[in-house]
C-alpha positions, -999 to +999 in steps of 0.1 A: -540+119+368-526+084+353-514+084+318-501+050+299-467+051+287-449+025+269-481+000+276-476+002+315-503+024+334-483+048+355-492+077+377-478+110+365-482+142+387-489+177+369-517+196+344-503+173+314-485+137+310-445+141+306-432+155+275-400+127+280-392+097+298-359+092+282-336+079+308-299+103+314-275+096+291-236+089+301-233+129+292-260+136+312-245+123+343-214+137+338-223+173+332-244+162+366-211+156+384-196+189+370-226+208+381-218+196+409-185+209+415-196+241+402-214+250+431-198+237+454-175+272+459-211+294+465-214+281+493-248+259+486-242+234+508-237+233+545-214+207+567-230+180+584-217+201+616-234+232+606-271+209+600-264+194+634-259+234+645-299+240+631-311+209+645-306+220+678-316+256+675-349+242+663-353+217+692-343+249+716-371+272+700-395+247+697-394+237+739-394+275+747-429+278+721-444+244+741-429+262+773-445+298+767-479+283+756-481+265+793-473+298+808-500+315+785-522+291+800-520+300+836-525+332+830-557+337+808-575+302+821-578+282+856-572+250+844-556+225+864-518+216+864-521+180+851-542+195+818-517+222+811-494+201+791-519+187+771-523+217+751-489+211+729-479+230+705-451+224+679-430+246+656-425+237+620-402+246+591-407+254+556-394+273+526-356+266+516-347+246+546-378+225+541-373+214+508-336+206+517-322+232+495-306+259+520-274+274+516-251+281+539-259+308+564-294+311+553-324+320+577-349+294+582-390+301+580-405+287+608-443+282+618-456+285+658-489+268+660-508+270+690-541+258+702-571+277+699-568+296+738-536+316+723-542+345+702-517+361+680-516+390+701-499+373+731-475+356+706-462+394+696-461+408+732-454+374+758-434+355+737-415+382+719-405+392+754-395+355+765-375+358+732-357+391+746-347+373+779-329+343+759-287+345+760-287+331+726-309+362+708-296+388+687-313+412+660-348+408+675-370+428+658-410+419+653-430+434+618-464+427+633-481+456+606-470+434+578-491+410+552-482+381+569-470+391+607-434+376+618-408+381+644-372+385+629-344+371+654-307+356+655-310+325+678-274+313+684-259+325+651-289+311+631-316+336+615-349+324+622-386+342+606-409+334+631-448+336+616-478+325+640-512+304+633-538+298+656-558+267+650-593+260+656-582+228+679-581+225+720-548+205+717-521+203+688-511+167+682-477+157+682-482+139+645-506+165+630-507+168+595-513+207+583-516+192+544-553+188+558-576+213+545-600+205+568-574+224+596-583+259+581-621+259+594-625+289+610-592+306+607-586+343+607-565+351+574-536+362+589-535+327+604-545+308+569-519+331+552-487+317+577-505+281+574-498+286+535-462+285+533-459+250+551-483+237+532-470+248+497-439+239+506-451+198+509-473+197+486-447+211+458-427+183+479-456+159+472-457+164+432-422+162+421-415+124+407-378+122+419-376+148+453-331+143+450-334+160+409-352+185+420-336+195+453-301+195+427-319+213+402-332+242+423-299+248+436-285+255+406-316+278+398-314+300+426-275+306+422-283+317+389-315+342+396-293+356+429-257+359+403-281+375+376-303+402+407-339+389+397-341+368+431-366+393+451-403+390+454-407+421+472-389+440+445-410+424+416-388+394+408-398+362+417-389+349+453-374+311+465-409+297+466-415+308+427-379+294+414-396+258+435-425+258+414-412+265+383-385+239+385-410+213+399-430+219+366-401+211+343-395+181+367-428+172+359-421+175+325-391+152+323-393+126+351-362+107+345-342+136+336-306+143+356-299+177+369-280+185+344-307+179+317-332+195+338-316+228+338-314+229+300-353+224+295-356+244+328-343+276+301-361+260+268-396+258+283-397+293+307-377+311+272-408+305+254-436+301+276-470+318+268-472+343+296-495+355+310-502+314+304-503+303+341-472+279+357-498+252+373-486+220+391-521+206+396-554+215+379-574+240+396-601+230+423-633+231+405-650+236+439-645+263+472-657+246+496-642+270+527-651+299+504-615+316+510-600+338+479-585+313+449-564+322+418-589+316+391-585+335+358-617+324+346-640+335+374-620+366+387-613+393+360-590+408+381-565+378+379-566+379+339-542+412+346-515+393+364-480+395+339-464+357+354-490+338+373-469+307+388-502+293+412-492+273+446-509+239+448-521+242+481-557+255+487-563+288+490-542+286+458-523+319+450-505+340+426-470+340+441-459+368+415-482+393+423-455+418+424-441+416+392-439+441+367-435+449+331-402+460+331-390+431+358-406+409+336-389+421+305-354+415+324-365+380+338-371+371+302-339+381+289-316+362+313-341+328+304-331+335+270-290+339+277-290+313+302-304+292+271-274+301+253-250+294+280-264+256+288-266+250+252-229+260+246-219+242+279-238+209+263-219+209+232-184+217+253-179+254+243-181+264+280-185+253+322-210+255+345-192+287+356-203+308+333-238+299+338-232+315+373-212+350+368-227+383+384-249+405+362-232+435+344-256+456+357-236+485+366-224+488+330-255+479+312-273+514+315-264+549+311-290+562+332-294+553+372-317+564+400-306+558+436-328+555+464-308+557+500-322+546+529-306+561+564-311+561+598-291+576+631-288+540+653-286+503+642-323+494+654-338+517+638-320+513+607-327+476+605-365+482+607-359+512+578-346+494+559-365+466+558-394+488+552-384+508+527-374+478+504-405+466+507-419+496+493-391+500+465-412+486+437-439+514+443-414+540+425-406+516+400-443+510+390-444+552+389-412+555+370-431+528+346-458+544+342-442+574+326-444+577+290-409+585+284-394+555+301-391+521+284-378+505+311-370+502+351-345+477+358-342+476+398-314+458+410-319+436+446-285+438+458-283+471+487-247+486+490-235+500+521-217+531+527-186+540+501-170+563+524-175+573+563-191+604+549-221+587+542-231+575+571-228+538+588-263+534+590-273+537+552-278+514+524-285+522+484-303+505+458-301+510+422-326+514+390-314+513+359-333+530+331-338+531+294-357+556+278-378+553+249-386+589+235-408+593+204-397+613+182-408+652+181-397+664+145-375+698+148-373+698+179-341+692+198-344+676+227-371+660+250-381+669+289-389+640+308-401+657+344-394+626+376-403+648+403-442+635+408-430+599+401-405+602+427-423+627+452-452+606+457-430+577+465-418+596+489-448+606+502-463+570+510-431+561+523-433+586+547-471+587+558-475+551+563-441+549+584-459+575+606-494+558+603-483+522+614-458+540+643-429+528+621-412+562+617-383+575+641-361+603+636-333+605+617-351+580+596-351+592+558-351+584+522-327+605+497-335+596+460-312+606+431-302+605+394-273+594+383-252+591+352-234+556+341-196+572+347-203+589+378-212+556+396-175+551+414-194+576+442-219+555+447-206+514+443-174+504+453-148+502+428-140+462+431-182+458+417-174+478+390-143+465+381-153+428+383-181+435+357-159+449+330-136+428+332-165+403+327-176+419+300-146+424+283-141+384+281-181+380+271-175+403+241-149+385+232-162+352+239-195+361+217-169+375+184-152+340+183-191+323+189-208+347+166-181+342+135-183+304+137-217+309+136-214+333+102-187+312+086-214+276+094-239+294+082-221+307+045-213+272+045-248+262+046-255+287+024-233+273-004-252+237-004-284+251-018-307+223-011-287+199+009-286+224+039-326+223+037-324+183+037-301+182+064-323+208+089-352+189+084-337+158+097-326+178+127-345+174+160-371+200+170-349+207+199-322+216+174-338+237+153-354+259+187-318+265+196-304+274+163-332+302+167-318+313+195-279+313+182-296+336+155-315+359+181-279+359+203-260+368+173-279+400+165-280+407+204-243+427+201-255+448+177-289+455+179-293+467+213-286+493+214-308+521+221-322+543+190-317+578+204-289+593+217-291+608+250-277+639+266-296+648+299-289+675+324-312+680+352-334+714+355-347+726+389-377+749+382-367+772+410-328+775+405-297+772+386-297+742+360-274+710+371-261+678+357-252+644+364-272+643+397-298+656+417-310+649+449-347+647+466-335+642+506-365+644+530-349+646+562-369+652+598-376+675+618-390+681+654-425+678+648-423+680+614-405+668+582-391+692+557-382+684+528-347+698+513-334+694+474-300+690+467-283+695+435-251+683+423-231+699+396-204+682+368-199+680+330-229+686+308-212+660+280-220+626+281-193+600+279-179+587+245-185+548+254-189+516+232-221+510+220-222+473+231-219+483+270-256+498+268-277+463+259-307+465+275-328+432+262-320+411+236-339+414+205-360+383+206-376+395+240-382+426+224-402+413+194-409+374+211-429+378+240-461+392+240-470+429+261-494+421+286-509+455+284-519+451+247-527+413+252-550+424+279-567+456+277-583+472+300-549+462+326-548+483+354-506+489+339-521+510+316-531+550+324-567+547+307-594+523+301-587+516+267-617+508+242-631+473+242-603+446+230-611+437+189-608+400+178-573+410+157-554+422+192-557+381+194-539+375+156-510+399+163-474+390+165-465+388+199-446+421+213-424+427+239-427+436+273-409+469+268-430+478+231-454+509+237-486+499+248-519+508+232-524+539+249-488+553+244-488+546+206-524+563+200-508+595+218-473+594+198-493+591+168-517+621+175-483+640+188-470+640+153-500+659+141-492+687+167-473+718+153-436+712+165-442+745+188-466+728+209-447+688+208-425+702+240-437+687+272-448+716+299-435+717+329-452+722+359-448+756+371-445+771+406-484+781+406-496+745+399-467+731+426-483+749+450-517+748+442-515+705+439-499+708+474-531+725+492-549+697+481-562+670+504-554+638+504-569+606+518-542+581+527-537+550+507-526+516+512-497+503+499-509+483+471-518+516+459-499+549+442-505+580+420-487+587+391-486+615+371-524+612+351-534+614+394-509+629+415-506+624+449-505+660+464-492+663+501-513+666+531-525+700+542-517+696+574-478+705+561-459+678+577-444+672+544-431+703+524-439+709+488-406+703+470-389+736+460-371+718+427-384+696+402-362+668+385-364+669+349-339+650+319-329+670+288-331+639+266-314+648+224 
């Protein structure tokens, strides 16, 4: 797409023409140089030994692929000796290591292709047993059940993913060019879908304007999303090759720009985007001509749904944040917004690059925690469990979502290991954070918001598609629990906890001194009358954007807080009543797994804490960004179909993310009109437990999970016990 600039015809990559071509200023470059310097102690970049070190892993891996794919060929075909090693063969790279923008001790993605004669099926039996014979292998594990197929293995201290095509070629030549779409002609998908990540990986490559920038700038943007936990695609965030594509845009956007400059619009422009706008680095391809399945929002309804489309560039273009979520959304938002504030202050020289990159204050930004604990009896085993059940995590988030009572479900990506030896060696924990968002029941006192279906079902999928893919072993099992903020020593190590308040101590205090100059500017303004109108209107549009935001950050300390106050003790339908945590442990059992509740016991007050340690989303988030579920009706996020979309759903102010969708608000409205006798929520009682349990149940895939508006009941056969105790929050 060419664009004139400045009376010289130039070629500009991208959906639009540059929104700058100002050249870095002296400041630029210098905040460059301290960027710089501030990553340099996160370990970001490697030694010129340590690049050596992956050269020659990749040169060893890539003669035993050529090596195995001659023996492969001796075995299934009689073809003579002198032919063999015509066939080729030749491993690639791509992701992080392929773009030049590994850290140090990262894995690196690598693509086997093969000729046409060698089927994935030898690649996951042959060659994964040549792997096992190699000195240098460690941790070899293959995942051949998963969307795209890989082999996991440590070769010679370096973490390799291994992922497989088969082309439709006799030979693989040494200089072949996989950019060529002409190369996925009669592919199966699982081979198209490991042929994708090479190709995205150039062609994002292909459509930056200055490849050094943007290899500095998405450094810098992936310490940030990893320091702040919303680095994860298979938790909902977005994963390395989303962070590329975003910050390829805003290079786009601002050719000439330094590093330093980039990572300041990289916060404007994603702070306000449009979403569910797509993230495009090229226009769409009018024309399919292989006929595979394309992101395209205005043929395929179903893609009108998606919350962040960010679309890879390389036919079959795809949504590469299929995963996430309303609430991960929500949280993704709010740190674009606050790492606005923190490059803004660091441009006018009211704070480093440091700050930028400080660990999220998760552990002390909630009241309210879930934990979900993984577990296993010997270190194989436990590597594949918990692999797998990460990768099912964000299943019990979308259920915990999807319960009225819950505003939000803030999943952290980081897993913690054992606290003591009494938990195990083989274990690991995640953690979700929640907010609540009750509507209010006139006289009534409190508010039961019942988890058990939310959780039990998760547990249920986890469990029957471990057995149906021959995943599961025993001693394998998944314990979930609740949680309260103050009781979360038992659970994370003390130095986490301590490092977050003591970084949010010096925040608070940091954002009193910012937020008082900002009053006392402001009175002065004030006082002017109409010069202080004269003087903003000869401000850039840039400056007035951010003083929105100072404004938005300024009522973020005191207007986060949640609205209701909440005191919840856990009630188990079939015993004694509980607090501060309660358990749902499956564990297994030979043939069978039963299931076992566990209850703990403790103080039924909650903790007298400051108000500003329970922020949950700043305010412009809240009433800035627009809720996908009203913006789109008819979302499969939402319970019902609602009724068809009217033209003023189009006028409205945009929402947030967390606001109560259509559906929610119709029923709180009609709640009101309820006689306060009847507002309680019923429980479910021991009849309807059991009768829901003697249900059959087909098995469903994993894109796919029953809330409570369709419960998944358990199998008949019994190989998973109805649970004895239901989990349930006394919310006042």
């Amino acid at each position: 797409m060419a664009h004139e600039y400045g009376g010289q015809n130039k070629q500009y990559t991208g959906v639009t023409g540059p929104l700058s071509l100002a050249e870095p200023k002296q400041q630029d470059l210098e905040l460059t140089e301290k960027l710089v310097e501030a990553l340099q102690p996160h370990n970001v970049f490697e030694s010129e030994a340590e690049l050596n070190h992956r050269l020659e892993v990749l040169s060893k891996v890539n003669e035993l692929m050529r090596s195995w794919i001659k023996d492969v060929s001796r075995q299934k075909n009689n073809i003579p000796e002198n032919l063999i090693d015509t066939f080729g063969g030749k491993v690639f790279t791509f992701g992080s290591y392929r773009m030049g923008v590994h850290t140090k001790g990262a894995d690196i993605d690598t693509l086997c292709v093969a000729p046409r004669h060698v089927e994935r099926s030898d690649f996951f039996k042959s060659f994964f047993e040549l792997l096992k014979t190699q000195a240098e292998v460690k941790d070899l594990r293959a995942v051949e059940e998963a969307f795209v197929p890989v082999i996991k293995v440590e070769f010679d201290g370096i973490e390799l993913d291994m992922v497989f095509a088969r082309l439709a070629l006799p030979t693989i030549p040494e200089d072949i060019n996989l950019r060529d779409e002409s190369l996925l002609k009669n592919l199966d998908d699982k081979s198209v879908r490991s042929l994708n990540g090479i190709r995205v990986t150039d062609e994002i490559l292909h459509l930056v304007p200055n490849q050094e920038n943007f290899r500095m700038t998405l450094r810098a943007i992936k310490l940030w999303a990893k320091k702040k936990g919303i680095y994860s695609n298979a938790l909902g965030y977005l994963g390395g090759v989303s962070w590329a594509m975003l910050v390829a845009r805003v290079c786009q956007l601002y050719p000439k720009a330094a590093p330093a400059t980039i990572v300041h619009r990289f916060f404007l422009v994603y702070s306000k985007w449009d979403w569910p706008s797509p993230v495009l680095l090229k226009p769409l391809d009018t024309e399919n001509k292989l006929g595979y399945p394309v992101w395209d929002s205005r043929i395929n309804p179903a893609d009108r749904f998606h919350l962040m489309p960010i679309i890879t560039p390389a036919y079959p273009q795809q949504n590469s944040t299929y995963n996430v979520t309303q609430s991960t959304r929500t949280i993704i938002m709010d740190e674009f917004l606050e790492g606005l504030n923190v490059v803004t202050l660091i441009y006018e020289g009211r704070e480093e690059w440091a700050r930028l990159f400080e660990r999220s204050d998760f552990f002390h930004k909630y009241k309210h925690y879930i934990v979900v604990k993984a577990s296993a009896e010997e270190e194989d085993h436990y590597l594949e469990w918990k692999g797998y059940v990460e990768s099912k995590i964000r299943l019990l988030v979308g259920n915990l979502e999807r319960n009225p009572n819950i505003k939000l479900a803030h999943i952290m990506p980081t897993s913690y290991g054992p606290v003591n030896e009494s938990e195990g060696q083989y274990m690991c924990k995640w953690f979700i954070g929640l907010v609540f968002g009750i509507v209010y029941q006139g006289a009534q006192s409190g508010t039961n918001v019942d988890l058990t279906y939310d959780i039990q079902s998760f547990s249920d999928v986890v469990h029957k598609q471990a057995i149906h893919i021959n995943l599961y072993k025993e001693g394998m099992r998944v314990e979930i629990q609740y949680v309260k903020k103050k009781n979360l020593c038992e659970y994370v190590p003390a130095s986490i906890l301590n490092q977050g308040r003591v970084k949010r101590r010096e925040r608070h205090d940091s954002f009193k001194n910012t937020s008082g100059n900002a009053r006392r500017q402001s009175t002065e303004k004030g006082s002017t009358g109409s010069a202080a109108s004269v003087s903003a209107a000869g401000k850039s549009e840039l400056d007035v954007e951010q003083s929105k935001v100072y404004e938005a950050g300024e009522e973020d300390d005191t207007s986060q807080e949640s609205s209701f106050d909440t005191h919840p003790t856990v009630v188990a339908s079939n015993g004694p009543v509980t607090t501060d945590s309660e358990s749902m442990q499956w564990v297994s059992e030979d043939p069978s797994i039963s299931a076992a509740s566990v209850g703990g016991t403790g103080k039924e007050e909650e903790d007298l804490e400051d108000k500003s340690e329970h922020n949950v989303g700043s305010p412009s988030s809240q009433d800035g960004a627009q809720d996908a579920a009203s913006k789109r009706p008819g979302s499969p996020f939402q319970n019902d179909t609602p009724p068809k979309k009217s033209k003023d759903l189009d006028q409205q102010v945009p929402g947030s993310p967390m606001q109560v969708d259509e559906k929610q608000s119709s029923s709180s409205t009609t709640q009101h009109l309820v006689p306060p006798s009847q507002q309680h929520q019923p429980s479910l009682s021991d009849a309807a437990t059991k009768s829901i349990a003697n249900k059959h149940v087909d098995h469903h895939p994993s894109n796919e999970l029953s809330d409570l508006s369709s419960p998944q009941p358990i199998n008949s056969t019994g190989f998973l016990q109805p649970l004895k105790n239901s989990i349930k929050l006394k919310l006042k």
